[in-house]
N, C-alpha and C positions, 0 to 999 in steps of 0.2 A: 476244931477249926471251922467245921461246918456252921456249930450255931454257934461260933464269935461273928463271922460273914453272914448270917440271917441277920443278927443282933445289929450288924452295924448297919445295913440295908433298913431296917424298920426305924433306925435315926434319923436316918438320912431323908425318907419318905415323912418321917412324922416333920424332921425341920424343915421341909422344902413346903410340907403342908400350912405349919404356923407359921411361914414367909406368906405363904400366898394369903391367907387371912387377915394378916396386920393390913398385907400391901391393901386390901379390899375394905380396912376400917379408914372410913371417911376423914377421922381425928388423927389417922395416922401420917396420911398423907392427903391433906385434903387437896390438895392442888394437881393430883394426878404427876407426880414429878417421876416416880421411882419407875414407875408402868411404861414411860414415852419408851418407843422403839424396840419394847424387848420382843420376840420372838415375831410372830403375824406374818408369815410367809406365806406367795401367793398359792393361789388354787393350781393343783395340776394342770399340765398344758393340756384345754382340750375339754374342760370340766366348768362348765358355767356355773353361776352362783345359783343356787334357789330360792325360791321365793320367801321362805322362812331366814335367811344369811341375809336379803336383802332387806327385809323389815327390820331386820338387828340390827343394819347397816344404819338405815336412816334413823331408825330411834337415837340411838347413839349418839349419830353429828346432830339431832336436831335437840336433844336433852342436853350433852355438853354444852355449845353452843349458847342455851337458853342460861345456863344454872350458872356459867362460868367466866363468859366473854367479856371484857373490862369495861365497856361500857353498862352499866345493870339496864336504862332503857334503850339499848342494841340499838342506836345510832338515829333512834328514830321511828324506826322498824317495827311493823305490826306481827311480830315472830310466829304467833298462832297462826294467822291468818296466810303467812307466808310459805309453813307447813304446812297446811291445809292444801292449800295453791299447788304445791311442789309435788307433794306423797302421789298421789294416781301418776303423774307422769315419772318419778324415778321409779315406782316400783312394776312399772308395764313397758320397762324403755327394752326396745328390741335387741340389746346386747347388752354383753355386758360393759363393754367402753363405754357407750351413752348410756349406762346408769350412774357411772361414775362420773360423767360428767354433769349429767341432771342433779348430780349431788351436792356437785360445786360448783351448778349453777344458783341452788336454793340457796348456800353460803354466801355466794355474792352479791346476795340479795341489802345486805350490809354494807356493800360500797368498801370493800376493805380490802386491799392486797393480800393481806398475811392471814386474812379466813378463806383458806382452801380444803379443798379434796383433792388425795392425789390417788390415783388409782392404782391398783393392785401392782401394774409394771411399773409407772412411774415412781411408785414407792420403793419396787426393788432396784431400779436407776439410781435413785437420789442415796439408800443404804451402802451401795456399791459406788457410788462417787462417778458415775457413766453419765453419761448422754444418748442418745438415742436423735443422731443431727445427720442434716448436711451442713453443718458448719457455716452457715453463713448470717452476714451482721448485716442490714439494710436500716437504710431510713428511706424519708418522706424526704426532697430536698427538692422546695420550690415545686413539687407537684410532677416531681420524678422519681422513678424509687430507684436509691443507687448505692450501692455496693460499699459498706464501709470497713467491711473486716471479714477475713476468711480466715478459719478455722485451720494448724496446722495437722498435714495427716487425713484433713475432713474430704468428702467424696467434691464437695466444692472446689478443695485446690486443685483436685486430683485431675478436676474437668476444666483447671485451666481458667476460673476464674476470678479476677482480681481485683482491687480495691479501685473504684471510681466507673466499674461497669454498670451499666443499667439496665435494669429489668424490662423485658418487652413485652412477653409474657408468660402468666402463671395457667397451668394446667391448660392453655388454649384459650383462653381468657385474658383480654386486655389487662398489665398489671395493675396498674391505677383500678381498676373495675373490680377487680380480685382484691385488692386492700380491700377497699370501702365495704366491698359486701362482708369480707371476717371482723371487720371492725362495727357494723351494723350488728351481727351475730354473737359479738362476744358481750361476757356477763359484765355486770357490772363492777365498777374497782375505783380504787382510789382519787384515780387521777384518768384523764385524757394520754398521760405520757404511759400510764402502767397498762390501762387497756390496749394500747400500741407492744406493748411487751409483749400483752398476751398473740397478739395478730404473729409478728415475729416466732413465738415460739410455735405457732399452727403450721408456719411455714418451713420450718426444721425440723420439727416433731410427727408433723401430720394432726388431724383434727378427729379425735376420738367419734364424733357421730360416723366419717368413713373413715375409719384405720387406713394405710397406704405404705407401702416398704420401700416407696418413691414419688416422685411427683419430676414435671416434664417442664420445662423452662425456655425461657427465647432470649437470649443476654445479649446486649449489646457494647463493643469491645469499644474501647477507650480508642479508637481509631476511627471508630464508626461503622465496621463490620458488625456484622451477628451472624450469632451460629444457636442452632438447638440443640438442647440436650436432655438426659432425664436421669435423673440424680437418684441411686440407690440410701436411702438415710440407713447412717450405720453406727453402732455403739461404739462409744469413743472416750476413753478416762476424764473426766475432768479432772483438771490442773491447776489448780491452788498454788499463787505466786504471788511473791514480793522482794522486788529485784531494787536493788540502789545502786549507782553510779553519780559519776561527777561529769557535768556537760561540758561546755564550752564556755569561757569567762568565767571558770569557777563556781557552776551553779551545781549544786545537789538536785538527784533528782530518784523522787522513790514511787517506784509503780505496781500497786495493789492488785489482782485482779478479783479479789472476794476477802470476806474476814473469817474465814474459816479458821475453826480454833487449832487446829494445825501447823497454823503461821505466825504463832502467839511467841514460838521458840524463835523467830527469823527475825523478831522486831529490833533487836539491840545490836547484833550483827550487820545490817543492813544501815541500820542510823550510822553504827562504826565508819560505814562506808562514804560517808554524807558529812560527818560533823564540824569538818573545814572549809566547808562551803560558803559563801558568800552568802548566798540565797538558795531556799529550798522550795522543790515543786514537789507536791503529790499529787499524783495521777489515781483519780480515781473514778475516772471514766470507764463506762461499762460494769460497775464494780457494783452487781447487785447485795451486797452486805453479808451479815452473819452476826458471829458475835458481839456482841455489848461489850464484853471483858478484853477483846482483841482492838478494839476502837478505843477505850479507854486508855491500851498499854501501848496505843500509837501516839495518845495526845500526852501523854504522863512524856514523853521525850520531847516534848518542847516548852514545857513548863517548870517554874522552879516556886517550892512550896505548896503549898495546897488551895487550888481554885477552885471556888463550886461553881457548878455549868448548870444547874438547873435539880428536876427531879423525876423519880417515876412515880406512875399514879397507877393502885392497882385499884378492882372492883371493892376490896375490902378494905381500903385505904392501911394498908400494913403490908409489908413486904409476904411475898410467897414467903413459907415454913413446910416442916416436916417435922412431924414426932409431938402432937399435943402442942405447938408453938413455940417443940423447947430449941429448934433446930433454926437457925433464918438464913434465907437464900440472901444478903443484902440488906442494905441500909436504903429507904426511898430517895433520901439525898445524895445526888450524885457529883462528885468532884473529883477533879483532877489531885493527883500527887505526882511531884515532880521528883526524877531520878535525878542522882548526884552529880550525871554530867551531861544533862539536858543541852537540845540544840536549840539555842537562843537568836539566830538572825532572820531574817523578815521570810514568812511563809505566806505561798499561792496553792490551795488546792484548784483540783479541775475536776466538774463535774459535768454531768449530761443530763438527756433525759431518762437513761439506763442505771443513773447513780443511784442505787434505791437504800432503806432501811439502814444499818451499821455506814453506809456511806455518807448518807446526810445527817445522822449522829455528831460525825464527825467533823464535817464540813459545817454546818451550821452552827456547832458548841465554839469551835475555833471562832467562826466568824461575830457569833455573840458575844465573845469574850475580848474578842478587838484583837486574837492572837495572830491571824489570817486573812486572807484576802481571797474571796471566791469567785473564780471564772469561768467561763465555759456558756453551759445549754440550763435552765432550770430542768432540778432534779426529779424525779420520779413523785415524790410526793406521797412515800408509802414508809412513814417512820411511825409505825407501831410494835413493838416487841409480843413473841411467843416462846413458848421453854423447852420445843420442841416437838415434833407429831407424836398425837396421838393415835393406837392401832385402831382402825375401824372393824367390823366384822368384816370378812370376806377378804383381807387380804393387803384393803386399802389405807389411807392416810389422811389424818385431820392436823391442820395448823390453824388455832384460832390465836385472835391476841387476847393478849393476857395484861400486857401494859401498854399504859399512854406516855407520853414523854412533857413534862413543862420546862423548856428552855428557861435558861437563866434572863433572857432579854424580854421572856413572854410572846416568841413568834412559835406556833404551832406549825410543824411544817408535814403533819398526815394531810392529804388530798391542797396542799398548797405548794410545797418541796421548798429547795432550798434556792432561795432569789441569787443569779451571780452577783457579786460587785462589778463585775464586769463582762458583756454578752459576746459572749467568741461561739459564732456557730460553722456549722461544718456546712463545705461547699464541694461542689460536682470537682469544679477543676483545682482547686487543692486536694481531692482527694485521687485526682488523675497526674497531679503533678508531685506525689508523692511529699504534699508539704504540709509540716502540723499547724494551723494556723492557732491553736489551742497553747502548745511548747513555744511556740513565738510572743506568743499573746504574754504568758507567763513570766518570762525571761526578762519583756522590757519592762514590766509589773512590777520585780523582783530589782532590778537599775533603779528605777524612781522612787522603790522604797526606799533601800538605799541612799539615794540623794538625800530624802527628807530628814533621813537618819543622821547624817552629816550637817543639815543646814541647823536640824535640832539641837546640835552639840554646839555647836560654832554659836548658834544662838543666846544657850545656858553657856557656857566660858567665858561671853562678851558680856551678859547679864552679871557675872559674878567676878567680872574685874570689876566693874561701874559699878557693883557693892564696898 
C-alpha cells in the first residue's frame, strides 16, 4: 500500500512536472493563453517586494509588452527608450503601491486603456469580483462635478448621498482644483473620456502614490445645503447584471451593467422578456465591457442569418492558437448568426463616456450594420481586445492588448469611441429631478422609427398595386 501511494505520488509530480514544461514551450502555447490568472497570490501582509521580485517585475511587463502587443511598432512608441526612461524610477519608487503604479505608468506610455498594471491588491479585487469603493459615479457637468450614481450598500449611500448632489470639496481642496490636478497627473490612455475614468476611480479607490482607507468631502444637497463628511472606502462585491423589462407604450427595455462572461447564461431569458416589444432600448451606459463572446451572443438575438460586422486584427495576422497551430482560438472574421427567434423591431442603444471596450463593440457593429440607432454621450474610445492578465512577478497583473478590431463600415473607434446618432447628455437638474433624459431620448427615437417603418410599407403596397 505504501509503495502503491509513493508510486502514485511520483506520477503525479512527474505529470504536474511535464504540464509545467509544455505550458513553458513557446510552440506550445505561444500566446501565453493557458498561464493567464493561475496561481500569483499576493505578498504576505506586511512583506514588501525586493529588489530582485522587482526587477522580474519590470523585465516581464516590459519584454511581454515588446514581443507581444498587437501593434509590432507599439503605437508609435520608442519602447527602448521608454524602458530606459521608466526602470530607475519603478525600481527605487518608495513603496510598494508606487512601484506598481510607476509600472503602469511606463504601460501607458502606449496611449492604450487595455495596457495596464494592476497591482498586487487590485489584482486580488478584480480575482475576487470586489471593489475596494466609496461607491460614487461623478461627472464634469458644465464645470460642476455632480453626483450621478451611488453605489448600493456603498459608504456613499450610507452618508446620505444622492444623485444630482455636488461636490464642494475633495480632501479640503476646491473640487474643480482636485479634478484638474488628478487629471494633470494621470497616465496616458486612450481617450480624454478613459483618462476621466482613471480620475474617478483615484476618487473611489484612493491614489496608490498615498494609499488612504478614506478621503473627506464637502457635498452640496440638491436643496442647497452642505454638509461634510469623510467616507471610510470599503470592499464591496461587484455585481454583474442584465435585467429586461417592458416600459410604457410597449417598449422593451434591456440594461447591461458589464459583459462578464457570467451573463452569457441571462442573455436569452432576458430577450424572452423583451421579444413583444414594440421597440427596444439597451442601456449600456456606464457599462465598461468584458467579453467579445458575450457581445456577440447579445447582437446574434437581433439578427437573422449570418452578418459580418467587420474583423480582428492580430500582431501575426492569424488568430491566437494553442498546441503547434493545431488548436484556434477563433476565426479573424467576425459575424453575426442569428438565433431562430431573433428580436426584429427598431433598436436604440445608449451609451456614455463610461461605455468602454465589449460596449462599443456593440454599439458600433449595430450602428455599422444600420441594425441600431446610438444615443447618448460619445463612448470611451477604448475598443482594443486582451485574453486576459498576465501574472507579474510579485504578486501583480498585466493586461496588454492583443487585438485591433476593423469595423465592417471602416470607423476605428480605439482613442475616437463610438459617435451617438443622436447627443443626449446628462444635466445637474435632470439628475435632481430624478429624470432620464437618455430613456426619454430613446423612447421618442424608438416612435419615429416606427413611423418610418409604417410610411415604408404603405410606400412599397402603393408601389406594388401601381405595378
Amino acid at each position: 500500500m505504501l509503495k502503491l501511494n509513493i508510486s502514485l505520488w511520483t506520477k503525479r509530480c512527474l505529470s504536474l512536472a511535464l504540464i509545467q514544461l509544455l505550458l513553458a514551450c513557446a510552440a506550445i502555447d505561444p500566446n501565453h493563453i493557458l498561464t493567464r490568472r493561475i496561481g500569483n497570490d499576493a505578498p504576505a501582509a506586511g512583506l514588501a517586494l525586493d529588489i530582485d521580485t522587482k526587477q522580474r517585475a519590470y523585465d516581464f511587463v516590459w519584454n511581454r509588452v515588446n514581443e507581444a502587443y498587437v501593434d509590432p511598432n507599439l503605437n508609435g512608441v520608442d519602447w527602448k527608450k521608454v524602458g530606459a526612461e521608466h526602470q530607475p524610477k519603478i525600481l527605487s519608487a518608495p513603496s510598494d503601491e508606487a512601484f506598481w503604479k510607476s509600472l503602469d505608468k511606463m504601460v501607458g506610455e502606449l496611449g492604450d486603456a487595455h495596457t495596464r498594471v494592476l497591482s498586487a491588491k487590485q489584482y486580488a479585487y478584480d480575482k475576487e469580483k470586489r471593489a475596494y469603493t466609496i461607491g460614487l459615479g461623478v461627472a464634469d457637468l458644465q464645470g460642476e462635478l455632480i453626483v450621478t450614481g451611488v453605489g448600493i450598500d456603498s459608504p456613499a449611500e450610507k452618508a446620505g448621498i444622492v444623485k444630482g448632489n455636488r461636490l464642494l470639496k475633495i480632501e479640503g481642496m476646491d473640487a474643480n482644483d482636485w479634478w484638474r490636478l488628478q487629471l494633470s497627473k494621470a497616465r496616458k490612455n486612450s481617450s480624454e473620456r478613459a483618462q476621466t475614468k482613471s480620475v474617478k476611480r483615484i476618487l473611489n479607490s484612493g491614489d496608490l502614490d498615498a494609499p488612504s482607507d478614506s478621503i473627506a468631502l464637502e457635498i452640496e444637497r440638491n436643496d442647497g445645503t452642505s454638509f461634510e463628511v469623510t467616507l471610510q472606502r470599503a470592499e464591496l462585491p461587484r455585481k454583474d447584471s442584465l435585467n429586461g423589462k417592458i416600459l410604457d407604450e410597449q417598449i422593451g427595455y434591456l440594461r447591461m451593467s458589464s459583459f462578464d462572461a457570467s451573463l452569457g447564461k441571462e442573455i436569452e431569458k432576458n430577450y424572452d422578456k423583451v421579444r413583444a416589444a414594440k421597440g427596444l432600448i439597451i442601456d449600456l451606459r456606464g457599462n465598461g465591457g468584458g467579453s467579445l463572446g458575450v457581445s456577440l451572443a447579445m447582437m446574434n438575438q437581433l439578427v437573422q442569418g449570418t452578418v459580418p460586422i467587420g474583423k480582428r486584427i492580430t500582431r501575426s495576422g492569424k488568430p491566437p492558437a494553442l498546441f503547434f497551430g493545431l488548436i484556434s482560438t477563433g476565426k479573424l472574421e467576425l459575424e453575426l448568426r442569428g438565433v431562430k427567434n431573433p428580436y426584429l423591431g427598431p433598436v436604440v442603444v445608449l451609451v456614455d463616456g463610461d461605455s468602454a471596450s465589449a460596449s462599443e463593440f456593440l454599439a458600433s457593429s449595430l450602428q455599422g450594420i444600420g441594425r441600431a440607432k446610438v444615443l447618448g454621450e460619445t463612448s470611451c474610445g477604448c475598443l482594443l481586445g486582451y485574453m486576459g492578465y498576465a501574472n507579474v512577478p510579485g504578486g501583480g497583473a498585466l493586461a496588454y492588448s492583443e487585438i485591433d478590431f476593423a469595423p465592417v463600415n471602416g470607423k476605428r473607434i480605439e482613442r475616437v469611441g463610438v459617435i451617438p446618432d443622436q447627443q443626449v447628455s446628462l444635466s445637474k437638474a435632470d439628475l435632481r429631478a430624478n429624470k432620464d433624459a437618455g430613456i426619454e431620448a430613446a423612447v421618442q427615437t424608438l416612435k419615429n422609427m416606427q413611423q418610418d417603418s409604417v410610411v415604408k410599407l404603405a410606400n412599397s403596397a402603393e408601389l406594388n398595386l401601381q405595378n
